[in-house]
N, C-alpha and C positions, 0 to 999 in steps of 0.2 A: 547413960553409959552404954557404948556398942557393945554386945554380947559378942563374946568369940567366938569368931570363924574358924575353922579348919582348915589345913592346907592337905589336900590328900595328891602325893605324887605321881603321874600315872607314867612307867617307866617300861611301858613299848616302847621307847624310840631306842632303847637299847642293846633291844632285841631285837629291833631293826639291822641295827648295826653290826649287830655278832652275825647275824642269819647272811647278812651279804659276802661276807666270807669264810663261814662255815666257820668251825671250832668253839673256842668259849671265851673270847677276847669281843666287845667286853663282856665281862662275866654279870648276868644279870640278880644273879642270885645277891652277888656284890653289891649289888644298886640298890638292891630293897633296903640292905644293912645299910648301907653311907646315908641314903635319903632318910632313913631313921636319924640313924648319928648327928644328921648336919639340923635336925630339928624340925623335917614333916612331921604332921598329927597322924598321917596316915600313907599307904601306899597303895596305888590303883593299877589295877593289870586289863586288858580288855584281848582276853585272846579269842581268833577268830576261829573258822573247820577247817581254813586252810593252813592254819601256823605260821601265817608269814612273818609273825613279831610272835607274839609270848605265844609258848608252848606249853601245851598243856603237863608236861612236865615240868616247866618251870615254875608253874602254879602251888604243884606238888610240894617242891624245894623251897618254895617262900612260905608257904605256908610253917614252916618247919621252924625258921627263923624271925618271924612277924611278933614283933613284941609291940607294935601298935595297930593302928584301925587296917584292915586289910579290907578293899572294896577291887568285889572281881564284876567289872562290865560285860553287856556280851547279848548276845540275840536268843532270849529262853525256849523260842519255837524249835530250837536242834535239842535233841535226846542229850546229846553226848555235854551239851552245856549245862542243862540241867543235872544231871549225874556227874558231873567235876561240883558245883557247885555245893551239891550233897555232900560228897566227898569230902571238900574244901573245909565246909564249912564257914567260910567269912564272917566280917563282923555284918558285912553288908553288901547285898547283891543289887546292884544298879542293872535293869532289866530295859534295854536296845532293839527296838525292832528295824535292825541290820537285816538289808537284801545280802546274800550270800556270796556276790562279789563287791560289795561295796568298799571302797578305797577307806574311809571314814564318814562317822556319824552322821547323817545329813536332815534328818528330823524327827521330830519324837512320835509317840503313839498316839493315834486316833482312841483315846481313852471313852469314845462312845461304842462309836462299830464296833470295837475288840475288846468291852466290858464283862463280856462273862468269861472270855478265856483269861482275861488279865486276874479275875476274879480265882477263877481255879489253879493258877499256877503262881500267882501271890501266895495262898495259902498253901501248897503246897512247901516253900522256902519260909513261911512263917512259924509253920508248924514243925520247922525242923532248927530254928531257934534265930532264925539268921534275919536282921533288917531289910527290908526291901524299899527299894528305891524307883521309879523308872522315869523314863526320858520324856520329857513332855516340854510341845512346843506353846509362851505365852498367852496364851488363847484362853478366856476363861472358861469358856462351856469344856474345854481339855483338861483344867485344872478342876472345875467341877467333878466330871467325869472319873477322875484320878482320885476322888476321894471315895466314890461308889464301889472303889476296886476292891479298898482294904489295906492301900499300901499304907507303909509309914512316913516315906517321903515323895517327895519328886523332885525330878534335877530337872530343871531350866535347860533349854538346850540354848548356849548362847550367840551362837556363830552371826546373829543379823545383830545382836547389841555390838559387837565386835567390828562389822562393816559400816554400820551405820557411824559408828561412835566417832569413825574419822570425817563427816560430814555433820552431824549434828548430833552432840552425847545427849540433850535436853531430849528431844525425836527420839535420840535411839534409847533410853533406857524408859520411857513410857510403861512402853507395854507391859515390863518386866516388874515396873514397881507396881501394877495392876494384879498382875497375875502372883505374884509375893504376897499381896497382900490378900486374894482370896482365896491363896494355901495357908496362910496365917489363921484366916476368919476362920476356915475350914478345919483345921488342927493338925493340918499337914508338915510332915518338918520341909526344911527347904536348902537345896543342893543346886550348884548351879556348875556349866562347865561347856568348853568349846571357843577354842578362840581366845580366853580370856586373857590377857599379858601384865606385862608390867607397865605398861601404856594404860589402858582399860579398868585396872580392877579394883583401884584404887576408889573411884568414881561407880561403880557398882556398888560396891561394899560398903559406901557414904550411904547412898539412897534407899541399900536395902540392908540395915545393920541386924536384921536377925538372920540373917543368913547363917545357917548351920556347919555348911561344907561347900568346897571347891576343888576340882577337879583338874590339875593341869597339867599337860604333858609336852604337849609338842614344841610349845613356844618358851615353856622352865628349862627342856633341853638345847634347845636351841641358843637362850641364852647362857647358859651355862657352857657353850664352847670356848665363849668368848670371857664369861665371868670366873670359870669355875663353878663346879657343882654345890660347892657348898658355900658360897657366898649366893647365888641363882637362888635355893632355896632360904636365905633370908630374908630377901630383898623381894621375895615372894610376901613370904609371910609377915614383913614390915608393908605391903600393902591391905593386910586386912587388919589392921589396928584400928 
């Protein structure tokens, strides 16, 4: 029997939205409550230094109304990320080593070279009660590495399972059910995200059933213009059954 997965919502794109013509239309704070209501496990926010989608104010106001898993993404190298975080408090901090103008996510942490800061700024967010998560690309000596840290998960960055998947899903989910399995051996929980749709994740979530959590935004909003938000988030979550 496949363990349940998580659907954690991640609802930038709607603060993309609002941001493009100033005011509060759509209202993001609104989004965390409906993507609750319509039956996410969880909601995911990933604001940047520049605010171009969620504000750090906004973080504030979900936090206020979060009656489920609240996971805030974000690059821990900035003061000001870590001190929202603190603040925040979340269930769970997915930690992003984001260059400063990066459009989005584009690969996980070198969890060797940057082992002992990963080391001191995991325990800093563990110590203040909050799960830590971070970005790590299929690689084993990176999932190795990711265990040296001290986190409690890692998120799979999925974006090449995603490109590949349209060329060869057998190819593309290799590596992935590799490196699942030696965060499994390891004790690691395991979070995956990027790219992932309603095409894709079905097929994921077959190959690799302890998968913990999922993370998706861009392509649940995307459908959801055309489906409806609250059907988008069924039909999400009817793929990880």
């Amino acid at each position: 029997m496949n363990a349940k997965t998580k659907l954690s919502v991640n609802i930038n794109k709607f603060a993309t939205l609002r941001n493009s013509r100033g005011g509060n239309n759509p209202d993001v704070v609104k989004a965390a409550i409906d993507a609750q209501r319509f039956g996410a496990d969880g909601v995911t926010v990933h604001p940047r230094p520049d605010e171009r989608h969620i504000r750090y104010n906004d973080v504030r106001e979900i936090k206020k109304i979060i009656n489920t898993e609240f996971n805030i993404e974000g690059n821990c190298t900035e003061q000001k990320f870590v001190d929202l975080i603190l603040e925040a408090k979340p269930h769970q901090v997915t930690l992003v080593p984001d260059a400063l103008d990066q459009v989005t996510s584009d690969h996980g942490w070198n969890t060797i070279e940057h082992k002992n800061y990963l080391i001191d700024i995991i325990k800093v967010f563990k110590n203040a009660g909050i799960r830590v998560s971070i970005f790590v690309d299929p690689v084993i000596e990176m999932i190795e590495g990711s265990a040296q840290t001290g986190t409690d998960r890692i998120e799979l960055y999925t974006e090449g399972y995603a490109k590949q998947f349209l060329i060869d899903k057998e190819k593309a989910i290799t590596p992935y059910i590799a490196a699942a399995q030696k965060a499994k051996e390891l004790g690691l929980g395991l979070n995956a995200g990027h790219d992932l749709d309603l095409h894709n994740l079905k097929f994921f979530k077959q190959n690799i059933p302890w998968l913990d959590e999922v993370s998706i935004g861009h392509a649940l909003i995307c459908d959801a213009l055309y489906l409806g938000f609250e059907n988008a988030v069924q039909m999400y979550k009817r793929q990880l059954v």
